[in-house]
DSSP file (Angstrom, degrees, kcal/mol; ACC not computed):
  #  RESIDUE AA STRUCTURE BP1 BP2  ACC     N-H-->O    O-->H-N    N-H-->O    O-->H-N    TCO  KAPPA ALPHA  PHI   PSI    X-CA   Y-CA   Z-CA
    1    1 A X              0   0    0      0, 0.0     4,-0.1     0, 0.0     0, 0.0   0.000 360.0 360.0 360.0 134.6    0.0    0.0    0.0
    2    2 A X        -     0   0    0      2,-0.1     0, 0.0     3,-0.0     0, 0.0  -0.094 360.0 -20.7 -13.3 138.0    0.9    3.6   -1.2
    3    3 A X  S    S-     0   0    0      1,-0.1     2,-0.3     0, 0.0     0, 0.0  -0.066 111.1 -40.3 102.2-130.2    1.8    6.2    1.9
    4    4 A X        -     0   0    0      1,-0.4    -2,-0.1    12,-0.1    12,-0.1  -0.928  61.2 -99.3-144.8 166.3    0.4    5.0    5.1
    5    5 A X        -     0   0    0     -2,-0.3     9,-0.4    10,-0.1    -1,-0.4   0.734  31.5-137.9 -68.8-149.3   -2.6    3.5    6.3
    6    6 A X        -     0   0    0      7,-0.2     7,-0.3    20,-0.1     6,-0.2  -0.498  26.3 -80.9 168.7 165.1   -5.5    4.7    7.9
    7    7 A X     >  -     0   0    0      5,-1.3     4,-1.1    -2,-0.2    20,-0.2   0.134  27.9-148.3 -85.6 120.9   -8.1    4.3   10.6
    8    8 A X  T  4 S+     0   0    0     18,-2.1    -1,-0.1     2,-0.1    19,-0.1   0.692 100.0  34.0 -58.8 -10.7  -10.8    1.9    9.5
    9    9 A X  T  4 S+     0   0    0     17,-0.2    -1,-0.1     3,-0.1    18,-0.1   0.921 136.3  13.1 -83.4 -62.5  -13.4    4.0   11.7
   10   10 A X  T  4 S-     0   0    0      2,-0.1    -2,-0.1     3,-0.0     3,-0.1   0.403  92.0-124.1-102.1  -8.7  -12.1    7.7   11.5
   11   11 A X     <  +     0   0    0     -4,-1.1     3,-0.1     1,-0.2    -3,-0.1   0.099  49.8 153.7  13.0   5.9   -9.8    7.8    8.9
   12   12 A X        -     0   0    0     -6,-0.2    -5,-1.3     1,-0.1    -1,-0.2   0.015  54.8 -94.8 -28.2 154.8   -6.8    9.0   10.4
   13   13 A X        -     0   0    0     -7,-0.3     2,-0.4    -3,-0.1    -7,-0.2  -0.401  45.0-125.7 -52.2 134.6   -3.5    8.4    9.2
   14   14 A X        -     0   0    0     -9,-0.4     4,-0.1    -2,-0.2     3,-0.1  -0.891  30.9 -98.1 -75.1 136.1   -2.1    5.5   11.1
   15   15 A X    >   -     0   0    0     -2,-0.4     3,-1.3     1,-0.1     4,-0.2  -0.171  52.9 -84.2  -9.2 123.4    1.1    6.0   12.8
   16   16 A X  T 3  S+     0   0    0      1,-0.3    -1,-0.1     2,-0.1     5,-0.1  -0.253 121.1   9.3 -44.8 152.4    4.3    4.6   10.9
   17   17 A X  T 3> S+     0   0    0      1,-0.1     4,-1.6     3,-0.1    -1,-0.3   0.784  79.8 145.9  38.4  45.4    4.5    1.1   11.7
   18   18 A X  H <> S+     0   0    0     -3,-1.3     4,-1.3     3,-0.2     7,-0.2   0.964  70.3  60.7 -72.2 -48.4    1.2    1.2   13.5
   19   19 A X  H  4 S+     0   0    0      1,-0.2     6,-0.2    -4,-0.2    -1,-0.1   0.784 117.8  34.2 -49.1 -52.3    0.6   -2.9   12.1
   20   20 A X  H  4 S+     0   0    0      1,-0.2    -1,-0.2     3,-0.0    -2,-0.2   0.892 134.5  25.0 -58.3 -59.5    4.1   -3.8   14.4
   21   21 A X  H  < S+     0   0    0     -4,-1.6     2,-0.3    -6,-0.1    -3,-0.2   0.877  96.6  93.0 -71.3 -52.5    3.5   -1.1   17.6
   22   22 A X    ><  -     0   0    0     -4,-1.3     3,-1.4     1,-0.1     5,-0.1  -0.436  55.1-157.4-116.1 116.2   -0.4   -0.3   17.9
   23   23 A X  T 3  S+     0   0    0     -2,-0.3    -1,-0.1     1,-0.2     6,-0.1   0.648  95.4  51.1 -42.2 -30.9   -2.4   -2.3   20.2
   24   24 A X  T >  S-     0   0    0      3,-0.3     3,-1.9     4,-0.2    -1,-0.2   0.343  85.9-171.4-104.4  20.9   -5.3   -1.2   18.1
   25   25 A X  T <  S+     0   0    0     -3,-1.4     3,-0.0     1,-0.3   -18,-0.0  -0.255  73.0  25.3 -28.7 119.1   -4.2   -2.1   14.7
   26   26 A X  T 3  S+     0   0    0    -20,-0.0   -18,-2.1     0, 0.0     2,-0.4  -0.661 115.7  78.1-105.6  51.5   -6.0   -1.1   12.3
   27   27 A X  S <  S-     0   0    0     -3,-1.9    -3,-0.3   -20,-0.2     6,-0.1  -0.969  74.0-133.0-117.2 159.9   -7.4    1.7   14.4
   28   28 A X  S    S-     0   0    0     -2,-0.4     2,-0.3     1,-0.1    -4,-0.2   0.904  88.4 -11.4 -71.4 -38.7   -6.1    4.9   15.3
   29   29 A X  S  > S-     0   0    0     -5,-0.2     4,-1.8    -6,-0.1    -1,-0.1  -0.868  74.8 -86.2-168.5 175.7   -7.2    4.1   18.9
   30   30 A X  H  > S+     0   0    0     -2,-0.3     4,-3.1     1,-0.2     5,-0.2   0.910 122.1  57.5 -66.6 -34.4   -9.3    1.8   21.6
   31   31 A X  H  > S+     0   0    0      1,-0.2     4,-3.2     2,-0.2     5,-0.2   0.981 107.0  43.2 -39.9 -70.7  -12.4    4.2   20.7
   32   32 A X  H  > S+     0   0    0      1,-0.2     4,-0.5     2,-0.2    -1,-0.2   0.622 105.0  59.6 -60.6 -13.5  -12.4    3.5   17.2
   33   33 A X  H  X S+     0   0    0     -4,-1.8     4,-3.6     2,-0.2     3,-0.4   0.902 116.3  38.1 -68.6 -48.0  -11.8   -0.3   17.9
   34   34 A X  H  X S+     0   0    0     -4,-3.1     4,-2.3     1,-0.3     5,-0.4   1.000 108.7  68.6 -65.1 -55.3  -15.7    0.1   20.1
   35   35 A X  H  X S+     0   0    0     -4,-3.2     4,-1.2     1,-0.3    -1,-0.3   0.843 107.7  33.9 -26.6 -49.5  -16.8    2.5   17.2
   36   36 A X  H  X S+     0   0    0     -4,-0.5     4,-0.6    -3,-0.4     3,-0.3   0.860 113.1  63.0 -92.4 -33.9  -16.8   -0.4   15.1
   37   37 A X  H  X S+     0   0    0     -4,-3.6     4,-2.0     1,-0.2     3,-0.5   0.843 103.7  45.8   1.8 -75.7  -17.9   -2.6   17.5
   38   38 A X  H  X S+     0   0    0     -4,-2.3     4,-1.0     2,-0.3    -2,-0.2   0.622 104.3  61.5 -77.3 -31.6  -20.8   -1.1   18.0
   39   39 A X  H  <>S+     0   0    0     -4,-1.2     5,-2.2    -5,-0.4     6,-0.6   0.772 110.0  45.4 -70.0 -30.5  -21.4   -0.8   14.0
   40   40 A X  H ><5S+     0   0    0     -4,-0.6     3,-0.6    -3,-0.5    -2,-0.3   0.745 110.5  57.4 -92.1 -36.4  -21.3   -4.9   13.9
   41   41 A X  H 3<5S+     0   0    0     -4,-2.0    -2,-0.2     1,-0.3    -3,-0.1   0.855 109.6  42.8 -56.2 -44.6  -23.6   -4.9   17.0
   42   42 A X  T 3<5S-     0   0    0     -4,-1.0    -1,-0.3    -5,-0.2    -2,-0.2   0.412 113.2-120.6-105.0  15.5  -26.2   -2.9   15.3
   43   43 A X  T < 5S+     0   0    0     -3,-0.6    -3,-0.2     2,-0.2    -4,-0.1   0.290  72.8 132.5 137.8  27.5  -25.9   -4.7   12.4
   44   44 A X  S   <S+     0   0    0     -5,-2.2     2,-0.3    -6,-0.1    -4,-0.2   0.573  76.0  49.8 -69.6  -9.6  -24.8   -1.9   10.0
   45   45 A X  S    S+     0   0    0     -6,-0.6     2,-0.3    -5,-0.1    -2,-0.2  -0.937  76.8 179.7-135.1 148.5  -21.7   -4.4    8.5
   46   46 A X        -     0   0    0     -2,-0.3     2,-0.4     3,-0.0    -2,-0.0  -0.865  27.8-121.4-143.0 170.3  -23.3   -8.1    7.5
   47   47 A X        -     0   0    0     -2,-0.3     3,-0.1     3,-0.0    -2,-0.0  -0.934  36.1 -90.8-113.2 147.3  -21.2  -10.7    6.1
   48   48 A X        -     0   0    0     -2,-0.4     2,-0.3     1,-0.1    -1,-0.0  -0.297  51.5-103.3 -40.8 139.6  -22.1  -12.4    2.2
   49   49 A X        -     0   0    0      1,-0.0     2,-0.4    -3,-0.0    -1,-0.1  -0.524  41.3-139.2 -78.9 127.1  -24.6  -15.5    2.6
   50   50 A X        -     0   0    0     -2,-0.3     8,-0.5    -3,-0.1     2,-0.1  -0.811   2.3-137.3 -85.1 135.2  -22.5  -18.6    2.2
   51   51 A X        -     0   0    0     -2,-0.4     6,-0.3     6,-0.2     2,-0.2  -0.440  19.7-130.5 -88.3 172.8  -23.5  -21.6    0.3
   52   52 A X    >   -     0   0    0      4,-1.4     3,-4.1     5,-0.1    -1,-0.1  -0.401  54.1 -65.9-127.0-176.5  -22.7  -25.0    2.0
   53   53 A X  T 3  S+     0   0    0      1,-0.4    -2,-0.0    -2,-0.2     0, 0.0   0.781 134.2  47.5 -65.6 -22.3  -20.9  -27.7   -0.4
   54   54 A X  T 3  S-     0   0    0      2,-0.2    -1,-0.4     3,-0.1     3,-0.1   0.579 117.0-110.8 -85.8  16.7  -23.8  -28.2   -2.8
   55   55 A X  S <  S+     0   0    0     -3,-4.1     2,-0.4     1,-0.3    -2,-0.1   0.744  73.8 136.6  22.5  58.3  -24.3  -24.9   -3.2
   56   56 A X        -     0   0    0      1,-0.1    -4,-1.4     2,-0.1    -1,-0.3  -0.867  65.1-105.7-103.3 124.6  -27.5  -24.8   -1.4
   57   57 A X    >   -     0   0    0     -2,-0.4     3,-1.3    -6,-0.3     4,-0.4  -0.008  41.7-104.4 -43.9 165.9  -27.7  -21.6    1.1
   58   58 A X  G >  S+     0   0    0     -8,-0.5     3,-2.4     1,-0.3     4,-0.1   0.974 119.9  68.0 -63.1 -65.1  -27.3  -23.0    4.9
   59   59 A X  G 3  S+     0   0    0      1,-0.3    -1,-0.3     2,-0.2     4,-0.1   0.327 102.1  47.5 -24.1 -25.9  -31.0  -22.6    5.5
   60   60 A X  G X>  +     0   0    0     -3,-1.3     3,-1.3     1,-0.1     4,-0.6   0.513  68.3 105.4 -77.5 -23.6  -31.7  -25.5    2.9
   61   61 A X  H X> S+     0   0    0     -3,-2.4     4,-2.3    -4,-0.4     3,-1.4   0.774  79.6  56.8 -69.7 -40.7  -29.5  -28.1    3.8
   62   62 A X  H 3>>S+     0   0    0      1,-0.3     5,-2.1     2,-0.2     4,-1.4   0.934 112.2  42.0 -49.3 -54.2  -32.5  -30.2    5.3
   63   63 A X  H <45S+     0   0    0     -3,-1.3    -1,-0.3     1,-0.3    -2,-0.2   0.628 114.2  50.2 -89.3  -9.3  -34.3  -30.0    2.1
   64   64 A X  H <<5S+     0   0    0     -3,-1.4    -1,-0.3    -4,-0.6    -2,-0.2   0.832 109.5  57.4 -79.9 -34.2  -31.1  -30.8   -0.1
   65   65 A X  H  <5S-     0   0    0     -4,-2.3    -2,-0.2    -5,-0.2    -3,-0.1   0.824 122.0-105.4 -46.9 -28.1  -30.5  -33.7    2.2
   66   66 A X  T  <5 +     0   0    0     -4,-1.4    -3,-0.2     1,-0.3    -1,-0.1   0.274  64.2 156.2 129.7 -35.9  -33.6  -35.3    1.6
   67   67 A X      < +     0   0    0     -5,-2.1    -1,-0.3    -6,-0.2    -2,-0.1  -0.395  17.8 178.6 -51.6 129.2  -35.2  -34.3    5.2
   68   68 A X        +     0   0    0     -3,-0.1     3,-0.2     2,-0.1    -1,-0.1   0.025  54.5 102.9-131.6  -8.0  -39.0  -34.4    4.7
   69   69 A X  S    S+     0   0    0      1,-0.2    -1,-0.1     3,-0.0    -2,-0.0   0.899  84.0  53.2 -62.8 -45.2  -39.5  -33.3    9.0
   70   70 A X  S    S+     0   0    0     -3,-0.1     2,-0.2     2,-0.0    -1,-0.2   0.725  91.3  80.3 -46.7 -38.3  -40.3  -30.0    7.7
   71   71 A X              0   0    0     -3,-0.2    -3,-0.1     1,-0.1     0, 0.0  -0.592 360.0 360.0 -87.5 157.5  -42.8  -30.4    5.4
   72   72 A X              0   0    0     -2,-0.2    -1,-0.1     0, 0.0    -3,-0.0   0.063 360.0 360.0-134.0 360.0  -46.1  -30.8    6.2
C-alpha cells in the first residue's frame, strides 16, 4: 500500500509502523476499535450468505439432504 494506512473508523493516518506497535491495529485508537464494535452490534456491516458444499444456502441443507420433517 501507497503512503500510510488509515483508521478503518475515523480515517486518520495510522502512525508509521502502526501494524508492528499499535495495540489497536487497524485503528487509530481503543475508541475507534468500540466505534466499530458497535457498528457490527447494530448490524450496520453483514457478512455475504454462504452456500454449503452443494451450493445450497445453509438454511436448505434439510431439504437438499432429503429431510421431509419439515414439510407438512
Amino acid at each position: 500500500m501507497s503512503g500510510r494506512e488509515k483508521c478503518r473508523a475515523c480515517g486518520r493516518k495510522l502512525a508509521a509502523q502502526a501494524k508492528e506497535r499499535s495495540p489497536w491495529y487497524p485503528f487509530c485508537s481503543q475508541r475507534c476499535r468500540w466505534v466499530d464494535l458497535g457498528q457490527w452490534f447494530d448490524q450496520k456491516y453483514r457478512l455475504a450468505e454462504t452456500k454449503g458444499p452443494l451450493g445450497v444456502p445453509e438454511g436448505d441443507k434439510n431439504r437438499a439432504n432429503g429431510d421431509k420433517s419439515e414439510r407438512k
